[in-house]
CHARMM-style PDB file with segment names, atoms N, HN, CA, C and O in Angstrom:
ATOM      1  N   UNK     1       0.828  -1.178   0.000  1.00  0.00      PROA
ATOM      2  CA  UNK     1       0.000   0.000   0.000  1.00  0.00      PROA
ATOM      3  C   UNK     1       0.881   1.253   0.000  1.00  0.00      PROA
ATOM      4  O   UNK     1       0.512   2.240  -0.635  1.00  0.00      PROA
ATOM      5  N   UNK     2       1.840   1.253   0.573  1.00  0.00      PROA
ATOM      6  HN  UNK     2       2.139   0.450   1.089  1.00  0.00      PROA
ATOM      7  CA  UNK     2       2.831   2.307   0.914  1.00  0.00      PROA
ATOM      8  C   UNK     2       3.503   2.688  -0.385  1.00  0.00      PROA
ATOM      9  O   UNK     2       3.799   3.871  -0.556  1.00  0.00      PROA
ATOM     10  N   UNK     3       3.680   2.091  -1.003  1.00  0.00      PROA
ATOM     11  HN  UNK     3       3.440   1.130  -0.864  1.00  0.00      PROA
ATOM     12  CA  UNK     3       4.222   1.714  -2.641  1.00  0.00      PROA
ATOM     13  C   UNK     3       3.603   2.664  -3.666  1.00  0.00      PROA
ATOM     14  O   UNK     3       4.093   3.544  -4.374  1.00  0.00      PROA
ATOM     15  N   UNK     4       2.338   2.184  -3.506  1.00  0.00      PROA
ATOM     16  HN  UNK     4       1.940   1.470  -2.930  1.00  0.00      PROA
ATOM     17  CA  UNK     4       1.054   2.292  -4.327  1.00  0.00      PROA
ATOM     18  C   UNK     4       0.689   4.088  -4.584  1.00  0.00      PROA
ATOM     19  O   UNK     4       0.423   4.834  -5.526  1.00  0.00      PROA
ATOM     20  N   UNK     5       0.928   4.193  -2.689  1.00  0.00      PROA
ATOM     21  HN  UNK     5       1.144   3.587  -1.924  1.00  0.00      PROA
ATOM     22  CA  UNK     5       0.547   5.834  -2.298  1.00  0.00      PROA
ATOM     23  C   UNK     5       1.588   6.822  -2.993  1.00  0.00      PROA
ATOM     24  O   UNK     5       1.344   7.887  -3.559  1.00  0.00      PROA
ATOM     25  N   UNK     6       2.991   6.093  -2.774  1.00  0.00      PROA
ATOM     26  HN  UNK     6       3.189   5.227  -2.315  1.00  0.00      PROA
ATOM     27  CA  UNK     6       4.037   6.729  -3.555  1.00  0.00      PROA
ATOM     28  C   UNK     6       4.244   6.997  -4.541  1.00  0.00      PROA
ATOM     29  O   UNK     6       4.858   8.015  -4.859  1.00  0.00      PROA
ATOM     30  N   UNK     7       3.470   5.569  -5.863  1.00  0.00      PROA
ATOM     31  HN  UNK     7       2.971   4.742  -5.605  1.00  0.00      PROA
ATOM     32  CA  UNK     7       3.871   5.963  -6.874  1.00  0.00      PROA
ATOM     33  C   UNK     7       2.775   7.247  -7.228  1.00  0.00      PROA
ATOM     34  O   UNK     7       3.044   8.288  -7.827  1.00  0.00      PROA
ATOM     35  N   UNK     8       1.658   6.889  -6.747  1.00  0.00      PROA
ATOM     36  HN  UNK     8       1.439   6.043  -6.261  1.00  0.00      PROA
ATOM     37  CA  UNK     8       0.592   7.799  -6.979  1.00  0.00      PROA
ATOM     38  C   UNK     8       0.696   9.452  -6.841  1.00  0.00      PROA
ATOM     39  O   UNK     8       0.380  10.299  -7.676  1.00  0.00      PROA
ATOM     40  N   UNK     9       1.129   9.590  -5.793  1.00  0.00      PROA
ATOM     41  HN  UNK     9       1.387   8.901  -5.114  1.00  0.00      PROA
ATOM     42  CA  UNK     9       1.793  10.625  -5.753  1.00  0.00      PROA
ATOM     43  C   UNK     9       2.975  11.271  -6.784  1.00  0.00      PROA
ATOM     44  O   UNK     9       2.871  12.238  -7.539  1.00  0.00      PROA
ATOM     45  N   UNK    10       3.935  10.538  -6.582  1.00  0.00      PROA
ATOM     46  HN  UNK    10       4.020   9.753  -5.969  1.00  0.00      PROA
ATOM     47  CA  UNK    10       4.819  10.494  -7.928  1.00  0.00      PROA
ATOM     48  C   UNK    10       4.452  11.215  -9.261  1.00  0.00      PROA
ATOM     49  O   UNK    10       4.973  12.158  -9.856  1.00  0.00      PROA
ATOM     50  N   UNK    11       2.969  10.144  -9.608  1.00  0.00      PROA
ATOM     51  HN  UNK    11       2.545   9.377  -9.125  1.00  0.00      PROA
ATOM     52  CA  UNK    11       2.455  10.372 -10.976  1.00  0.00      PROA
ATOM     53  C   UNK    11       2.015  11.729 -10.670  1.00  0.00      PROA
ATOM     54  O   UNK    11       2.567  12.598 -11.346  1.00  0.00      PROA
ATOM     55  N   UNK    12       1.150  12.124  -9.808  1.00  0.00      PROA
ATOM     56  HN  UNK    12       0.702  11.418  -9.259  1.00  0.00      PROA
ATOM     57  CA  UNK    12       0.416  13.258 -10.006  1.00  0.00      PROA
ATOM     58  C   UNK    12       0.571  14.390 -10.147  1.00  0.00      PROA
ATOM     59  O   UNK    12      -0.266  15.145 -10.643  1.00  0.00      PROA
ATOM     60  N   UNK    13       1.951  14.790  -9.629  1.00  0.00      PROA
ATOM     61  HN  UNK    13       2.630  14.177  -9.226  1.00  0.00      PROA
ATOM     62  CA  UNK    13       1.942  16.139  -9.341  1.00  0.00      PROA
ATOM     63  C   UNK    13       3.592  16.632  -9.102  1.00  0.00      PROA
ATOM     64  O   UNK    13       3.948  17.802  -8.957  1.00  0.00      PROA
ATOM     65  N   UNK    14       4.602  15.274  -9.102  1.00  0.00      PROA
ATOM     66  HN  UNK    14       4.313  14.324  -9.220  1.00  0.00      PROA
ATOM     67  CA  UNK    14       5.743  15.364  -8.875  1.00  0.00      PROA
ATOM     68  C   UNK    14       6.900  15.749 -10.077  1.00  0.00      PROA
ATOM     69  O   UNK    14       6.985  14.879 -10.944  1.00  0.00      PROA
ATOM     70  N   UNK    15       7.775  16.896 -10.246  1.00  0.00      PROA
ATOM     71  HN  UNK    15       7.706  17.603  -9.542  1.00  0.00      PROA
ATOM     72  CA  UNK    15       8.427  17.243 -11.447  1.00  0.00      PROA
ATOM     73  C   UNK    15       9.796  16.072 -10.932  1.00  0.00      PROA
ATOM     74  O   UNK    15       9.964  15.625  -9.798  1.00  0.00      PROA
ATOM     75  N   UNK    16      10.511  15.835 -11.987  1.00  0.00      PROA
ATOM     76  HN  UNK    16      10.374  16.198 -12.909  1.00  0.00      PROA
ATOM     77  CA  UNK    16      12.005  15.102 -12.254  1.00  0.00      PROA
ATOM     78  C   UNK    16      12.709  15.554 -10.937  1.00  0.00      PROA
ATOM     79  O   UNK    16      13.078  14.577 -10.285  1.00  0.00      PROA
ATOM     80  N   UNK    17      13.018  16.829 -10.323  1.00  0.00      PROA
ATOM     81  HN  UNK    17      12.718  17.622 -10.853  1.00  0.00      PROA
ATOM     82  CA  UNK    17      14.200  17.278  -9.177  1.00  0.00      PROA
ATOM     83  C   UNK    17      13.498  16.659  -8.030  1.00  0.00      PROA
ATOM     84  O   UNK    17      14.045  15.996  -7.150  1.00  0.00      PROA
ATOM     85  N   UNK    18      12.358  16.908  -8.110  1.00  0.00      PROA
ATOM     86  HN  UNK    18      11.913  17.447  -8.825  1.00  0.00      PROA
ATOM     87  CA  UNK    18      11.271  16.540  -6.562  1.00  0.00      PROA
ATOM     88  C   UNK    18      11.234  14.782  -6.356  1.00  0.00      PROA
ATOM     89  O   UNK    18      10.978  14.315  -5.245  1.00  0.00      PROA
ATOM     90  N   UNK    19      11.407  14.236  -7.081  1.00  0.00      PROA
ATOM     91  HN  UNK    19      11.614  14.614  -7.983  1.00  0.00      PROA
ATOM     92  CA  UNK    19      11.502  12.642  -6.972  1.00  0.00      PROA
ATOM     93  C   UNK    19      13.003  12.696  -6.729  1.00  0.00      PROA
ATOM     94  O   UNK    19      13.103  12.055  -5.683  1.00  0.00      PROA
ATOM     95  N   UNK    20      13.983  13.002  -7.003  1.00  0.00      PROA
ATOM     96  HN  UNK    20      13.902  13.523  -7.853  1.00  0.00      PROA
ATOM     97  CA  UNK    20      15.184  12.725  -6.934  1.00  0.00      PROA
ATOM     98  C   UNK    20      15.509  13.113  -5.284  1.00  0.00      PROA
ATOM     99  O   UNK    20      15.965  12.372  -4.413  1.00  0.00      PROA
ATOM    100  N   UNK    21      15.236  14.077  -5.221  1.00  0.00      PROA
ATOM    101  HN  UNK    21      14.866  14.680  -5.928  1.00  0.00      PROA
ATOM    102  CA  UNK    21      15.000  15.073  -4.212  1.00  0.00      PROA
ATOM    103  C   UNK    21      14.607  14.340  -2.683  1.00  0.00      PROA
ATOM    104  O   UNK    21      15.212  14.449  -1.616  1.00  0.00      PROA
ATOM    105  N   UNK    22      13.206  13.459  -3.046  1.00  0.00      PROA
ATOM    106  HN  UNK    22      12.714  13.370  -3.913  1.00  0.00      PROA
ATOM    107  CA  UNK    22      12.435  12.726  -2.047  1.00  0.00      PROA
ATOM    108  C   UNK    22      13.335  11.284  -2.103  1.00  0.00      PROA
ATOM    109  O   UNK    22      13.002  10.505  -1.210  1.00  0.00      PROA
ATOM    110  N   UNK    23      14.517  10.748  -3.077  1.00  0.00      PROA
ATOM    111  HN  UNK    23      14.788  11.380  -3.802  1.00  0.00      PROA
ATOM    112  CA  UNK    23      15.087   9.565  -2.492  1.00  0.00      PROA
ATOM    113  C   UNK    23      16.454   9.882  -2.440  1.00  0.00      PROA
ATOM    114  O   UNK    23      17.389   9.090  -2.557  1.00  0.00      PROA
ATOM    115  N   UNK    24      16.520  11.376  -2.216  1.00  0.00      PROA
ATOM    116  HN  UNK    24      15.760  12.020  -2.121  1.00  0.00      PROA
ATOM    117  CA  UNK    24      18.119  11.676  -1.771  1.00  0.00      PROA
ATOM    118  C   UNK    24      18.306  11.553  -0.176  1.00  0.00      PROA
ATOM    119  O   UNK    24      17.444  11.610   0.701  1.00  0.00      PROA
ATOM    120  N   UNK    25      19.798  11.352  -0.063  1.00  0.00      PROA
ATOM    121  HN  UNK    25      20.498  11.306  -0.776  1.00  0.00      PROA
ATOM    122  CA  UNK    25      19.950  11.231   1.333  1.00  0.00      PROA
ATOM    123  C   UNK    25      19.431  12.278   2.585  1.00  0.00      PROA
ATOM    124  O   UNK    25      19.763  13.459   2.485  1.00  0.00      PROA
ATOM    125  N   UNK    26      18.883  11.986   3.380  1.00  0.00      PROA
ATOM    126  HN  UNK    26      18.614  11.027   3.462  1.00  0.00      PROA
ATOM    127  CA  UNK    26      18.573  13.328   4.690  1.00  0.00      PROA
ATOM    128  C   UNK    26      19.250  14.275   5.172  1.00  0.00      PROA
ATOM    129  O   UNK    26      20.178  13.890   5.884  1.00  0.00      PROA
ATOM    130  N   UNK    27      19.133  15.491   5.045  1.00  0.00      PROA
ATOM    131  HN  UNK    27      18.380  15.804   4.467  1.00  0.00      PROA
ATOM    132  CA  UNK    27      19.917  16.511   5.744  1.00  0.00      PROA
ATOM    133  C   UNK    27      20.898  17.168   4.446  1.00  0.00      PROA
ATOM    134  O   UNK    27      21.925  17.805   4.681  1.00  0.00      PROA
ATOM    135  N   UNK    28      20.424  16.912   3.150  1.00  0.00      PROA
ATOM    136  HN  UNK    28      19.590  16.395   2.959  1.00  0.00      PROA
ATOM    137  CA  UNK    28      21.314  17.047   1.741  1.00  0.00      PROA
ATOM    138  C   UNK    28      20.560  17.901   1.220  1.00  0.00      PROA
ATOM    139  O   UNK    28      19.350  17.892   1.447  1.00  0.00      PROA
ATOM    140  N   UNK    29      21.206  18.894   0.336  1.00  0.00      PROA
ATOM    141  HN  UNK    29      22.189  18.901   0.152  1.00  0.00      PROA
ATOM    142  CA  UNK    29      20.865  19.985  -0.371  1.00  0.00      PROA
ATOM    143  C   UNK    29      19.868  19.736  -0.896  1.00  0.00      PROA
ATOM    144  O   UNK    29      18.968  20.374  -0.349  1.00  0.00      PROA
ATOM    145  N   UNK    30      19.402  18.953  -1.927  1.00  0.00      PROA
ATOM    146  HN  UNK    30      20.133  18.435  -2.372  1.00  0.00      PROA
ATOM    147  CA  UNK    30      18.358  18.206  -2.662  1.00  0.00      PROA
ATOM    148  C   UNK    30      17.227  17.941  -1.259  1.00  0.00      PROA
ATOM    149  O   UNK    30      16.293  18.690  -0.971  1.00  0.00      PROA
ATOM    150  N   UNK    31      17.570  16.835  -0.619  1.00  0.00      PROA
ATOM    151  HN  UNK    31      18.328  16.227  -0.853  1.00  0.00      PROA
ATOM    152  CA  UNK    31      16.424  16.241  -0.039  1.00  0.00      PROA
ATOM    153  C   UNK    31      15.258  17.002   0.281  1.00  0.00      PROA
ATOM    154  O   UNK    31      15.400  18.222   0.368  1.00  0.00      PROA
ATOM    155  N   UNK    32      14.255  16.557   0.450  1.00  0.00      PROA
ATOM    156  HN  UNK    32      14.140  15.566   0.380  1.00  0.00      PROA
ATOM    157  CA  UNK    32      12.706  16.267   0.636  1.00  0.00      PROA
ATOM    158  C   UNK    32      11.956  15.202   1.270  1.00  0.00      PROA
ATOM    159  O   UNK    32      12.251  14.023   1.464  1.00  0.00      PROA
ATOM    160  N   UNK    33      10.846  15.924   1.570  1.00  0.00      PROA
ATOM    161  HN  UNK    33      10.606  16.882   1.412  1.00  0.00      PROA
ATOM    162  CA  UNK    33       9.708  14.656   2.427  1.00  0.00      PROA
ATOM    163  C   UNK    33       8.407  14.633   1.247  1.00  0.00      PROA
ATOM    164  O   UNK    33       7.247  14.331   1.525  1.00  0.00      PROA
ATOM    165  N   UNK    34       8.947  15.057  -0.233  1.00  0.00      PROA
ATOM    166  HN  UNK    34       9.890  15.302  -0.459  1.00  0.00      PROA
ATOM    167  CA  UNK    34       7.424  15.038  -0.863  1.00  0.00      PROA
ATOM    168  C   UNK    34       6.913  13.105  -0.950  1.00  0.00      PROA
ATOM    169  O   UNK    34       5.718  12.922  -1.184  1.00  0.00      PROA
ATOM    170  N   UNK    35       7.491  12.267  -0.831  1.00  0.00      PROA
ATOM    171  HN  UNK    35       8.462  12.415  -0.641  1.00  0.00      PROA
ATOM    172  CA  UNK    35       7.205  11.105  -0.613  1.00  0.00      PROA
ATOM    173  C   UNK    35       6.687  10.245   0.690  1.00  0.00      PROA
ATOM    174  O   UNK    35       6.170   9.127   0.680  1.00  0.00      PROA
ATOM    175  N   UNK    36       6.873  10.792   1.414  1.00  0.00      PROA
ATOM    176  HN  UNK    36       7.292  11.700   1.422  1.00  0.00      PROA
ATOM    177  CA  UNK    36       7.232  10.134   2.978  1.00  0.00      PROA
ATOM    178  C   UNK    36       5.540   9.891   3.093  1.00  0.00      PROA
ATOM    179  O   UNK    36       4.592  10.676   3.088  1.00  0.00      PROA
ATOM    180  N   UNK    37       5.661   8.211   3.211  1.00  0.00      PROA
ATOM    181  HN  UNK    37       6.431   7.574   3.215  1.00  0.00      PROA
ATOM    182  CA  UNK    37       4.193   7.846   3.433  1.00  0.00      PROA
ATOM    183  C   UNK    37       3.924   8.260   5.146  1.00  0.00      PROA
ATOM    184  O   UNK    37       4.643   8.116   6.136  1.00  0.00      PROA
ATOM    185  N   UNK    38       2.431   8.880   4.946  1.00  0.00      PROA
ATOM    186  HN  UNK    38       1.847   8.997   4.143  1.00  0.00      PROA
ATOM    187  CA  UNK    38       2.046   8.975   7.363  1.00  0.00      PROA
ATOM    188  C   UNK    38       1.371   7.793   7.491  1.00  0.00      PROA
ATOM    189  O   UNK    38       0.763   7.125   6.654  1.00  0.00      PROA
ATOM    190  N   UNK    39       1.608   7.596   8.912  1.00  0.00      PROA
ATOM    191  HN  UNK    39       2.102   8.139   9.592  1.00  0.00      PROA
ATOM    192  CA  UNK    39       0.676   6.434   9.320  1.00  0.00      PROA
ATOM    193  C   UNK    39      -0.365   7.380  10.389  1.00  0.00      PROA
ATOM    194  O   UNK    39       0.185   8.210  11.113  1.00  0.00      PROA
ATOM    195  N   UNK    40      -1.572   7.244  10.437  1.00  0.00      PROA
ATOM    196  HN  UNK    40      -2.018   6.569   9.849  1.00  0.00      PROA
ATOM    197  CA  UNK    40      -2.639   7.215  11.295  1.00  0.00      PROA
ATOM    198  C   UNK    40      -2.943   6.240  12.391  1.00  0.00      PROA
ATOM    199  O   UNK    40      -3.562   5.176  12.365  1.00  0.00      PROA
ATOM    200  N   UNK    41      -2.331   6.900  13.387  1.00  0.00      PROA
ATOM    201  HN  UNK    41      -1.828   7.765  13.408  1.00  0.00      PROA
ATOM    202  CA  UNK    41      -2.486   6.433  15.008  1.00  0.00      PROA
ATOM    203  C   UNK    41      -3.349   5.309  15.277  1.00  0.00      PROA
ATOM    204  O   UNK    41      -3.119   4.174  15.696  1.00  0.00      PROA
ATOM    205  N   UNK    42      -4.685   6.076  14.836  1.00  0.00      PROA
ATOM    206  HN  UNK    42      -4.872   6.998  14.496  1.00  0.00      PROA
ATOM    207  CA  UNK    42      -5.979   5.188  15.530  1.00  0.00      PROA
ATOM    208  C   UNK    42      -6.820   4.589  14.473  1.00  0.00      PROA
ATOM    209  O   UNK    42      -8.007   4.321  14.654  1.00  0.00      PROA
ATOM    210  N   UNK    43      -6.112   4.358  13.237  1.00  0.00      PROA
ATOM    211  HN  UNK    43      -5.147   4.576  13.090  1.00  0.00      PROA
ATOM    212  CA  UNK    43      -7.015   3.463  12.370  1.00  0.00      PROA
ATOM    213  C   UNK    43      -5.846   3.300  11.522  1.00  0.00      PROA
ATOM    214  O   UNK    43      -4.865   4.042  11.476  1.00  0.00      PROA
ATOM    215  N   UNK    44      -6.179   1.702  10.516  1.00  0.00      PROA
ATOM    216  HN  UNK    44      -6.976   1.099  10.553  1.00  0.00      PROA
ATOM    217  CA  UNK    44      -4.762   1.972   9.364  1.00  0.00      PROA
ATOM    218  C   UNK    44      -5.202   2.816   8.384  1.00  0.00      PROA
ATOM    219  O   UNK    44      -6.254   2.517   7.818  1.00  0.00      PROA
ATOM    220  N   UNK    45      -4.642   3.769   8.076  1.00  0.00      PROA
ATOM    221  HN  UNK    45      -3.788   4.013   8.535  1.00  0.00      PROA
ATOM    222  CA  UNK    45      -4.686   4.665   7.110  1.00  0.00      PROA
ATOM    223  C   UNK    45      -3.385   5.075   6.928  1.00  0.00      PROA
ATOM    224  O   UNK    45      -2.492   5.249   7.757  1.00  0.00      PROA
ATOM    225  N   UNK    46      -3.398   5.224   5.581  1.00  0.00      PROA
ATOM    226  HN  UNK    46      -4.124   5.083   4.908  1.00  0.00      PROA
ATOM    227  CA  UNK    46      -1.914   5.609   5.504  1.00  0.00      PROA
ATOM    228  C   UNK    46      -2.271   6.832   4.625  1.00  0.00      PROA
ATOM    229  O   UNK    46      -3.393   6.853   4.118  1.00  0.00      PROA
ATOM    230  N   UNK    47      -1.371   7.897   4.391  1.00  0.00      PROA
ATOM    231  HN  UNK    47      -0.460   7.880   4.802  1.00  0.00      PROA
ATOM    232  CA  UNK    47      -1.595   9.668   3.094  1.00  0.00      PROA
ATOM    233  C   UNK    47      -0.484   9.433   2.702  1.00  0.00      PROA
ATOM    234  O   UNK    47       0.262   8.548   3.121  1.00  0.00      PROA
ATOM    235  N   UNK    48      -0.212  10.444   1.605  1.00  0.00      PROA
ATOM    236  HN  UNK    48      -0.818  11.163   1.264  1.00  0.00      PROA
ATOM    237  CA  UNK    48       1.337  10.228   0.904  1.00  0.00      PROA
ATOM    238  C   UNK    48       0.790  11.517   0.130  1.00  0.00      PROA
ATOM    239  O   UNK    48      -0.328  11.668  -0.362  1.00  0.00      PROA
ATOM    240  N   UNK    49       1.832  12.377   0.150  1.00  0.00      PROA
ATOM    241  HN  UNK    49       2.740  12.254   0.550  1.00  0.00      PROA
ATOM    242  CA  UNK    49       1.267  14.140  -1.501  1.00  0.00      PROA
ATOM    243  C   UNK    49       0.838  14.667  -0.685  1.00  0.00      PROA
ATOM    244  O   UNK    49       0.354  14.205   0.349  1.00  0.00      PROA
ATOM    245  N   UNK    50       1.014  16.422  -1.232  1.00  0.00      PROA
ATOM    246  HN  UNK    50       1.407  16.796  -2.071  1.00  0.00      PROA
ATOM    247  CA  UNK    50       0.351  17.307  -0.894  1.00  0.00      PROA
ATOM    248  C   UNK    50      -0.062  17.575  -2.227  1.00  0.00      PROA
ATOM    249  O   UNK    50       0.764  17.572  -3.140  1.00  0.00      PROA
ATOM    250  N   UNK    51      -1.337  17.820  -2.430  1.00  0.00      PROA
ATOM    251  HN  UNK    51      -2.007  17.823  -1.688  1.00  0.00      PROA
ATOM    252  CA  UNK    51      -1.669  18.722  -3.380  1.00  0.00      PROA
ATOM    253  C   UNK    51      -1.146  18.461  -4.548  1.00  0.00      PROA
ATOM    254  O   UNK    51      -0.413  19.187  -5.219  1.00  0.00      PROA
ATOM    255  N   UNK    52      -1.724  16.893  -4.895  1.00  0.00      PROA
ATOM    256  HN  UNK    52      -2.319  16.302  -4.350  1.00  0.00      PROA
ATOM    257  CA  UNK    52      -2.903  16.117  -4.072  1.00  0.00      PROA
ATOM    258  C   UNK    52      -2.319  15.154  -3.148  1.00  0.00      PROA
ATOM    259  O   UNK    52      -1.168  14.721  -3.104  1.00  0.00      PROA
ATOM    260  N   UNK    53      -3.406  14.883  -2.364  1.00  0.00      PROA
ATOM    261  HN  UNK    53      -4.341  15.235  -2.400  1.00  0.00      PROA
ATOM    262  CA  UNK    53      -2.680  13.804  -1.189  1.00  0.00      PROA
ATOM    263  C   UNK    53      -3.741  12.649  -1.305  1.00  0.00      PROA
ATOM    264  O   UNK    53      -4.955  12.817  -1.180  1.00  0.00      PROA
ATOM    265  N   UNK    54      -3.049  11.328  -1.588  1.00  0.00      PROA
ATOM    266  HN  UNK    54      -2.064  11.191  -1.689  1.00  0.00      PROA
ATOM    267  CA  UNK    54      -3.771  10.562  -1.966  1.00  0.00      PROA
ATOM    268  C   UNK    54      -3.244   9.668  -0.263  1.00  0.00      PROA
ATOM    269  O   UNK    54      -2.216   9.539   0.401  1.00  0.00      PROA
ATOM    270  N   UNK    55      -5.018   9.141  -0.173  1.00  0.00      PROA
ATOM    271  HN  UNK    55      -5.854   9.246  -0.712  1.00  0.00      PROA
ATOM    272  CA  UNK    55      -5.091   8.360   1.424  1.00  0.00      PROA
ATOM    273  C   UNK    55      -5.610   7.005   0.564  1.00  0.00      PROA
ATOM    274  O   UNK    55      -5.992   6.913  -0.603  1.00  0.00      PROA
ATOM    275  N   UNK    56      -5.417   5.652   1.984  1.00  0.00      PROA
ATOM    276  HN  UNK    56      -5.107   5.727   2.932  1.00  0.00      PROA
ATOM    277  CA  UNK    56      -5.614   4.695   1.398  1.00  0.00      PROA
ATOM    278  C   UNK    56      -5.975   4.262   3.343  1.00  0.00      PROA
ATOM    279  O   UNK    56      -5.579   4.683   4.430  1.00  0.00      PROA
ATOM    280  N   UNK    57      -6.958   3.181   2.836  1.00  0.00      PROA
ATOM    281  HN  UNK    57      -7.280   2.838   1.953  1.00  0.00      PROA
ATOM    282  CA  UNK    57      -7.256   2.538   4.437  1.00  0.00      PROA
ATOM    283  C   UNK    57      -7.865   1.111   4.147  1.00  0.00      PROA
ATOM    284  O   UNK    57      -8.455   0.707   3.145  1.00  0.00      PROA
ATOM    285  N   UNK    58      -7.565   0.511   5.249  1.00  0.00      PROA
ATOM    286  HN  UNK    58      -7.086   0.839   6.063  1.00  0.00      PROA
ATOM    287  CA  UNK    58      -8.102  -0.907   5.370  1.00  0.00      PROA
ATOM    288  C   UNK    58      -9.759  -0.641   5.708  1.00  0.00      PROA
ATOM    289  O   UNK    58     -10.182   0.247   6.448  1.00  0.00      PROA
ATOM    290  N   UNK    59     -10.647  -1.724   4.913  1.00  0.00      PROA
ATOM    291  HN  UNK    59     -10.304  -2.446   4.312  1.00  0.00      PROA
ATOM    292  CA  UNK    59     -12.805  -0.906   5.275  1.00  0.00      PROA
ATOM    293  C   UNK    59     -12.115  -2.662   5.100  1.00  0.00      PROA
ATOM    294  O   UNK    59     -11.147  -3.242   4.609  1.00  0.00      PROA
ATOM    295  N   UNK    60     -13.678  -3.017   6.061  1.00  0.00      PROA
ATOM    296  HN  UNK    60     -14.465  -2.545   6.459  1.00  0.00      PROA
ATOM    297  CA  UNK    60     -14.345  -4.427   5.748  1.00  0.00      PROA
ATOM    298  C   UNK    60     -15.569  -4.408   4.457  1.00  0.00      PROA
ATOM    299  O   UNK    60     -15.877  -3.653   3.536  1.00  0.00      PROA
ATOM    300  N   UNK    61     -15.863  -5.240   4.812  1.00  0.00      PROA
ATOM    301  HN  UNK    61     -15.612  -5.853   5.560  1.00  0.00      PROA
ATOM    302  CA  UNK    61     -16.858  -5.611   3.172  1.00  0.00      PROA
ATOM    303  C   UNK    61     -18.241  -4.788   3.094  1.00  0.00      PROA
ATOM    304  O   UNK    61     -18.991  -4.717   2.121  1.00  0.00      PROA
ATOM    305  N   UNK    62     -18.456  -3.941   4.861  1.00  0.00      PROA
ATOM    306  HN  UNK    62     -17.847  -3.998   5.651  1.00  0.00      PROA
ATOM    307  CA  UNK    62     -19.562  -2.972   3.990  1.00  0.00      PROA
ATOM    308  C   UNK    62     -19.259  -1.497   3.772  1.00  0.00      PROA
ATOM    309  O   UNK    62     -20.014  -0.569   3.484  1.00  0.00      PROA
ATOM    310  N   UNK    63     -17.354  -1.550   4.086  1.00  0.00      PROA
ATOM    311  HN  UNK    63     -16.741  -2.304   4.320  1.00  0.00      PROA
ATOM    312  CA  UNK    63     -16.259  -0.242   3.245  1.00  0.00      PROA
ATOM    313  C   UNK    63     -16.468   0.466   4.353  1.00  0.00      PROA
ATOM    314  O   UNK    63     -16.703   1.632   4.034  1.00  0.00      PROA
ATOM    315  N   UNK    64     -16.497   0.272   5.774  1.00  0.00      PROA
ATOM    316  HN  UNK    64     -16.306  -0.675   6.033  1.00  0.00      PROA
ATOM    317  CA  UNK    64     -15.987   0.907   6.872  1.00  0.00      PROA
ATOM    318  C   UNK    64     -14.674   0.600   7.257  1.00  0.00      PROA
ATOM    319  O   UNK    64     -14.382  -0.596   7.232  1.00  0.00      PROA
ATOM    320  N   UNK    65     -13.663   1.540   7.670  1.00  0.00      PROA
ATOM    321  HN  UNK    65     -13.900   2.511   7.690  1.00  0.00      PROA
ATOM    322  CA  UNK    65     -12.627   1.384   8.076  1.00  0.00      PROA
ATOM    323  C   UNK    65     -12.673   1.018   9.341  1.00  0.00      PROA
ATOM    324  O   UNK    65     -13.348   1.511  10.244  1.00  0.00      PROA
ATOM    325  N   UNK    66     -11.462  -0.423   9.400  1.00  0.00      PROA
ATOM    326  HN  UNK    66     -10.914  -0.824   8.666  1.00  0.00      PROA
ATOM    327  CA  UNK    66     -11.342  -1.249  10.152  1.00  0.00      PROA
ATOM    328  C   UNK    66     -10.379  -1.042  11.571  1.00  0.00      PROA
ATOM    329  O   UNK    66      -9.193  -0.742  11.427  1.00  0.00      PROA
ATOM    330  N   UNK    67     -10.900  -1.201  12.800  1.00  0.00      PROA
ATOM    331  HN  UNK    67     -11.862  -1.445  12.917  1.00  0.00      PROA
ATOM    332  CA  UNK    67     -10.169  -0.898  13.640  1.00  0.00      PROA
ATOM    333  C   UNK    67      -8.532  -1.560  13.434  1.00  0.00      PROA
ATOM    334  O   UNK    67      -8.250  -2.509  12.701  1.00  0.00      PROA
ATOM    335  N   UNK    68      -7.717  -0.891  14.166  1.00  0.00      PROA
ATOM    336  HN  UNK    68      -7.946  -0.121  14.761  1.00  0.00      PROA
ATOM    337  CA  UNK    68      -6.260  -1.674  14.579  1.00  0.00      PROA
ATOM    338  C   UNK    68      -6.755  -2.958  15.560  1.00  0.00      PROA
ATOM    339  O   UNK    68      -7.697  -2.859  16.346  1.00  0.00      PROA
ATOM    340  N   UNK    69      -5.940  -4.192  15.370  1.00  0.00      PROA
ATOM    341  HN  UNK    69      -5.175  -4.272  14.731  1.00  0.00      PROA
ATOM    342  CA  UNK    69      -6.494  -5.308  16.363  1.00  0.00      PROA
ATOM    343  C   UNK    69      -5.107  -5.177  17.074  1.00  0.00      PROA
ATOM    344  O   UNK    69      -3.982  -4.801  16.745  1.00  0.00      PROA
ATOM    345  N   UNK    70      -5.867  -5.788  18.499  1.00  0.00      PROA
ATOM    346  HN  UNK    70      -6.781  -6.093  18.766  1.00  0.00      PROA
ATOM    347  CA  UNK    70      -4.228  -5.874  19.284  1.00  0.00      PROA
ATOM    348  C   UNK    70      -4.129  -7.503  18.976  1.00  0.00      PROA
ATOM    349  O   UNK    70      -4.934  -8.399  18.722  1.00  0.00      PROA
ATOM    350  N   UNK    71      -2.214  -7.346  19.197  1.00  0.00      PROA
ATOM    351  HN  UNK    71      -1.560  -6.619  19.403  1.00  0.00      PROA
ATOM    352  CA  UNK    71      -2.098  -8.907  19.309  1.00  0.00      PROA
ATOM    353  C   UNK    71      -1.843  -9.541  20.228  1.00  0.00      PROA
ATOM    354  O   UNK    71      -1.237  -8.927  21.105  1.00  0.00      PROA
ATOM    355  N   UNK    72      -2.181 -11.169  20.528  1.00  0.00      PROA
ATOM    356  HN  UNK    72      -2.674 -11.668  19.815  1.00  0.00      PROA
ATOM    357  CA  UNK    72      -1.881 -11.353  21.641  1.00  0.00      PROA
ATOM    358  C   UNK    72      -0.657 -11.864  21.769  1.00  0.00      PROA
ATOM    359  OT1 UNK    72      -0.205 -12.111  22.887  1.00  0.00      PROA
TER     360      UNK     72
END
């Protein structure tokens, strides 16, 4: 899923320096966070993009998003 959000992002809205940019090393002239998938605390959801920011979440089969389960 994390993949998915990235490339999506990627496609949408990202020029040639800004991808290079987002898999250059941290703290480097270039670098960027336009890639950096979030995770959501209290449900799986994951975002990736600004503008646009494409979200993605785990729903059961009547497409409600599914709690986190604990494990035992």
């Amino acid at each position: 899923m994390k993949q998915l959000l990235m490339a999506l992002a990627t496609k949408a809205g990202l020029e040639f320096n800004e991808i290079v940019g987002a898999y250059a090393m941290r703290r480097t002239k270039i670098a960027n966070e336009l890639l950096t998938v979030y995770k959501d605390s209290i449900c799986p959801t994951l975002w990736c993009g600004d503008q646009p920011c494409f979200v993605a979440s785990v729903v059961d089969e009547r497409g409600k998003i599914t709690p986190f389960r604990k494990l035992s």
